[in-house]
C-alpha positions in Angstrom: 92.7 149.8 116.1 94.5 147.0 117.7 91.7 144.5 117.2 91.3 146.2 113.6 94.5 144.4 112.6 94.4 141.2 114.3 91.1 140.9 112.3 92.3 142.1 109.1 95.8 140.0 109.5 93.6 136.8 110.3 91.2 137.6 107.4 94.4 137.5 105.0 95.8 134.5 106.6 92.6 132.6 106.0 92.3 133.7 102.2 96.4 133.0 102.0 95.2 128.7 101.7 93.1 128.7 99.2 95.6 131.5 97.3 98.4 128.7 97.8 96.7 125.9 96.5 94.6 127.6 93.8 98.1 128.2 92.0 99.7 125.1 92.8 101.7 123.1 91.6 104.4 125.9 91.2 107.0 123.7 91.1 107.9 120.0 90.2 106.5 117.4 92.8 107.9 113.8 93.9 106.1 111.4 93.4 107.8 108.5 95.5 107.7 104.6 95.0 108.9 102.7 97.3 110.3 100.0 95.0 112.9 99.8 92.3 111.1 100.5 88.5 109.6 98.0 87.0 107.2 96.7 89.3 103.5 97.5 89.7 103.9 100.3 92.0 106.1 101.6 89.9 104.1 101.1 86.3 101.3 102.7 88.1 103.1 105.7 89.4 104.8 106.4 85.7 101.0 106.4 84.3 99.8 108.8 86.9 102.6 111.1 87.1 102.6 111.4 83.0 98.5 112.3 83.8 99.3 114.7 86.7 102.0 116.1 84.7 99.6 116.8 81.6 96.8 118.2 83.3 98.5 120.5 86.3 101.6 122.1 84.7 104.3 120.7 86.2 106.4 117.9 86.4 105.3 115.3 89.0 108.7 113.2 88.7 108.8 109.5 89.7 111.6 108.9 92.3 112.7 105.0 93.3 113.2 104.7 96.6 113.4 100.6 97.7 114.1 99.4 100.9 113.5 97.7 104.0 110.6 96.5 102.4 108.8 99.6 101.4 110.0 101.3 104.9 112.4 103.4 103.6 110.4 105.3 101.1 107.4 106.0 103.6 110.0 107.3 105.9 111.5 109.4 103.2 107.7 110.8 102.5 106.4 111.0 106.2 109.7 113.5 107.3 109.2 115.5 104.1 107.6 118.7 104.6 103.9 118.9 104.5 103.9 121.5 101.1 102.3 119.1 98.8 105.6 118.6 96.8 105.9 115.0 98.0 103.4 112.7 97.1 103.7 108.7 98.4 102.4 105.8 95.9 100.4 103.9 98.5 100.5 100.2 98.4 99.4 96.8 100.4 102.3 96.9 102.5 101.4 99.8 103.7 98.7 97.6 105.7 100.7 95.1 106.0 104.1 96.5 107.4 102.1 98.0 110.6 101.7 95.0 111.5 104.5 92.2 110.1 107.4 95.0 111.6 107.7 95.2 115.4 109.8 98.5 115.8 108.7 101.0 112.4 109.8 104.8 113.3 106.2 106.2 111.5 102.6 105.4 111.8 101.4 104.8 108.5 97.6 106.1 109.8 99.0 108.8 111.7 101.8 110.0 109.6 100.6 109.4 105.9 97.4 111.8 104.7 95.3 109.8 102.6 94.8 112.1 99.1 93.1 109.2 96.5 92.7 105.5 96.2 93.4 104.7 92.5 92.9 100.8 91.5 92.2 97.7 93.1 94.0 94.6 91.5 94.6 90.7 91.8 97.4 88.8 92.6 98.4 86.2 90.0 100.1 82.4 91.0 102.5 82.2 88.5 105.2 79.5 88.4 108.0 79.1 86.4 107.4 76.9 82.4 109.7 74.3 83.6 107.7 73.1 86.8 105.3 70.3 85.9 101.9 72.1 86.6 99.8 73.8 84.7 97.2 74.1 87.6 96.5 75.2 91.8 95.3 71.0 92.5 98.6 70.0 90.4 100.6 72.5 91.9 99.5 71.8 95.5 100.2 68.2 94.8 103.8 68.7 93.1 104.5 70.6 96.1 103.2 68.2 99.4 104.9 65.5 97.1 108.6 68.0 97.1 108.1 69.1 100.8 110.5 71.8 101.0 111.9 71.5 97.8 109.9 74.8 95.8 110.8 78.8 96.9 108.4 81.2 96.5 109.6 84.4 95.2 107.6 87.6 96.4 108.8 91.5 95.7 109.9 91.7 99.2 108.7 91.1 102.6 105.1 92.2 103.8 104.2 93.2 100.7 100.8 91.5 99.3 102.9 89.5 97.4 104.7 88.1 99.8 101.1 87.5 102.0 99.0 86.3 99.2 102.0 83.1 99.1 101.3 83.1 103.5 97.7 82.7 103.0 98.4 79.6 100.4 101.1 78.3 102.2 98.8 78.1 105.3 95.3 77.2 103.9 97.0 74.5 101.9 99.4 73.4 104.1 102.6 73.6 100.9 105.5 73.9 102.6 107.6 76.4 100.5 110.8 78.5 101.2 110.0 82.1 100.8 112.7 84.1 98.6 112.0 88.1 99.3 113.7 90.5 96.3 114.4 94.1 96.4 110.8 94.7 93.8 108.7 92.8 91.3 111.5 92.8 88.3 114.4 91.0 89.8 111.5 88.0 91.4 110.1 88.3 87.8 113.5 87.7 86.3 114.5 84.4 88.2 111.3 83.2 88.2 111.4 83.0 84.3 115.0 81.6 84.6 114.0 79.2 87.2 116.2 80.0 90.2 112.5 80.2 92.0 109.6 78.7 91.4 106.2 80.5 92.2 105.4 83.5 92.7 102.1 85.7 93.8 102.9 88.7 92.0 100.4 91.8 91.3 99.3 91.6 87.8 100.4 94.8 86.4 104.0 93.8 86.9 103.1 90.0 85.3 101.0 90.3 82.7 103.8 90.9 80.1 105.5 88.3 81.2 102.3 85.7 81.2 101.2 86.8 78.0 104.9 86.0 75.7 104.4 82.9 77.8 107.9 83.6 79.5 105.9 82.3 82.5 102.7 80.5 83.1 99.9 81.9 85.2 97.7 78.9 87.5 95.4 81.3 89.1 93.7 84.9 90.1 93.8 85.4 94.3 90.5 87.6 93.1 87.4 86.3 94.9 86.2 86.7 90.5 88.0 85.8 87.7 90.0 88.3 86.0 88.4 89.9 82.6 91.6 91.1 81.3 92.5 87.2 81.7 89.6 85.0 80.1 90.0 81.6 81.2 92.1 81.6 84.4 90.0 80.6 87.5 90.6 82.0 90.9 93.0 80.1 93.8 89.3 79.8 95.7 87.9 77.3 93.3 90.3 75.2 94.3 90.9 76.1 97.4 87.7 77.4 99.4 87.6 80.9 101.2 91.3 82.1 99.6 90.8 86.1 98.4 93.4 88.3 98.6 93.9 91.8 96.4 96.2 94.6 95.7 95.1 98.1 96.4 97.0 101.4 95.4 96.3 104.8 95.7 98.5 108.7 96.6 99.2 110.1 99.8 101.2 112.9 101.2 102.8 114.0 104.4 100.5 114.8 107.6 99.1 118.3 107.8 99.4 118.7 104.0 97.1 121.6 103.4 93.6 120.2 102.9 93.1 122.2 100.0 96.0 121.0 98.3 94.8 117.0 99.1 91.5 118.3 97.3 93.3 119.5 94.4 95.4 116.4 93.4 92.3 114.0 94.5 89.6 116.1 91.8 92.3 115.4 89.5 93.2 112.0 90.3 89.5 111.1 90.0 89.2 112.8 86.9 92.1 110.7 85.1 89.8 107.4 86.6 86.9 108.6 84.9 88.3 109.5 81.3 87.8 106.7 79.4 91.6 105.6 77.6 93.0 106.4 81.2 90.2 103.3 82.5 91.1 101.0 79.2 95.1 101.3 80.7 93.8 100.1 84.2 91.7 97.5 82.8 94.3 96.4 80.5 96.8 96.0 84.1 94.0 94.3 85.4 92.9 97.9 87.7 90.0 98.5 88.7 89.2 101.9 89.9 88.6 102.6 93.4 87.5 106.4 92.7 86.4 109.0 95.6 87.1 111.6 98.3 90.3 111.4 100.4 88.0 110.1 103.2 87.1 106.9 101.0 90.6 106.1 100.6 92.0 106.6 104.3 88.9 103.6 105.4 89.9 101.6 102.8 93.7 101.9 103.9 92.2 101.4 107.7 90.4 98.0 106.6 93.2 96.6 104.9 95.4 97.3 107.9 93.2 95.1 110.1 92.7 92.5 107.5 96.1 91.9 106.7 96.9 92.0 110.5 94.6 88.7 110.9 96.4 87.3 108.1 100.0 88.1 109.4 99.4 86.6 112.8 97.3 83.4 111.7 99.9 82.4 109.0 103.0 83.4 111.0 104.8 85.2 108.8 108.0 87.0 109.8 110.4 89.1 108.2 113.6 87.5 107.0 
């Protein structure tokens, strides 16, 4: 009788799972950005969320949380509990932070659940109208001629922002001041009133700005040229071997129920394949990076090890 109800207790517990994630989301879930609005994290998130919100029956609500250069948000998302009622907008200094900060209290790899990659985008070089270049060969010449003299605005230290301006500064040899902000908007904003001078932000964020002519674009980091941009070459053609792209995507706490993960990543993928959700990415320069939670965590695994060459080659520190 004994064994009778250890099995049938067991047999419950297994179908109690699938129970809990058929119905959720019961409740509204966080959807956590690590950066003040107004960036690209943040643009993507809002577009997402509204999605998620649409198609699961609750409200997945945006919540800001900058900091210590993305830190404090992850750590906000990896000591939530594992419910599924905390979701993380995963970004490229996600990859980069594990290695550019000596002492973080998380393990991105170990502590974030990979649920779905969502778009992969380029960095644009982007200077401010009153600097005399309107190109990477004029640009790199201004600046060898002005040693010292230009600061290079990023949305904060380690992001790819910030390490798409290392991997120019040290393939080209420009010697430029870096200038980290608290997110893309407030860089954005002194770059168009020229307190700064250059600036490799992701194009989301930018392409408003580039566009009213507020601020003039030189160059894609893309290894391609842009399509949402006709016209604007890549940094490589001027300067051989220089790629470097933004990569987003959704995680959630470890030990999130797997069943949950698969829940939010169908749906995810199903906003990436409906056609005006794809025009919106395409339109931010996005390009989808659809499939299984599995795709995304090797993707977040490469990016870690690439970035980590890139962090130790150009010597880039956190200010």
């Amino acid at each position: 009788m004994v064994h009778l109800a250890v099995l049938l207790a067991a047999l419950l517990g297994a179908l109690a799972v699938p129970a809990q994630a058929a119905d959720y989301p019961t409740r509204p879930v966080k959807f956590v950005v690590p950066y003040p609005p107004a960036g690209t994290t943040d643009v993507l998130a809002r577009i997402v969320a509204q999605w998620l919100t649409e198609k699961m029956g609750q409200t997945f609500i945006v919540e800001n949380k900058p900091g210590a250069g993305n830190n404090l948000g992850v750590d906000y998302v990896v000591n939530s509990p594992p419910d599924g009622y905390t979701m993380l907008l995963v970004n490229p200094a996600n990859g980069i932070n594990a290695t550019l900060y000596k002492n973080l209290t998380f393990n991105f790899i170990r502590d974030i659940a990979p649920v779905a990659g969502l778009v992969r985008t380029p960095n644009v070089m982007e200077v401010t109208p009153s600097l005399p270049v309107k190109s990477v060969a004029e640009f790199i010449a201004y600046c060898k001629a002005n040693p010292g003299k230009l600061n290079m605005a990023s949305s904060g230290s380690g992001t790819s922002v910030h390490l798409s301006g290392e991997l120019f500064k040290s393939m080209t040899g420009c010697d430029m001041l870096h200038v980290p902000y608290k997110g893309a908007g407030p860089a954005l904003m002194d770059l168009i009133g020229g307190q700064v001078q250059v600036i490799f932000d992701n194009l989301p964020s930018s392409v408003g700005h580039i566009k009213s002519g507020r601020l003039r674009a030189l160059a894609v980091t893309s290894q391609e040229r842009e399509p949402s941009m006709p016209g604007l070459p890549t940094i490589g053609e001027t300067v051989p071997g220089y790629e470097a792209t933004a990569w987003f995507g959704v995680g959630m706490p470890k030990n999130t129920p797997k069943d949950i993960i698969d829940k939010v990543n169908a749906e995810v993928n199903r906003a990436l394949a409906d056609p005006k959700f794809r025009d919106r990415m395409a339109e931010l320069g996005g390009k989808p990076i659809a499939g299984t939670p599995e795709d995304f965590g090797k993707i977040i695994a490469a990016e870690t090890t690439k970035w980590e060459k890139v962090v130790t080659s150009s010597g880039a520190k956190v200010e």
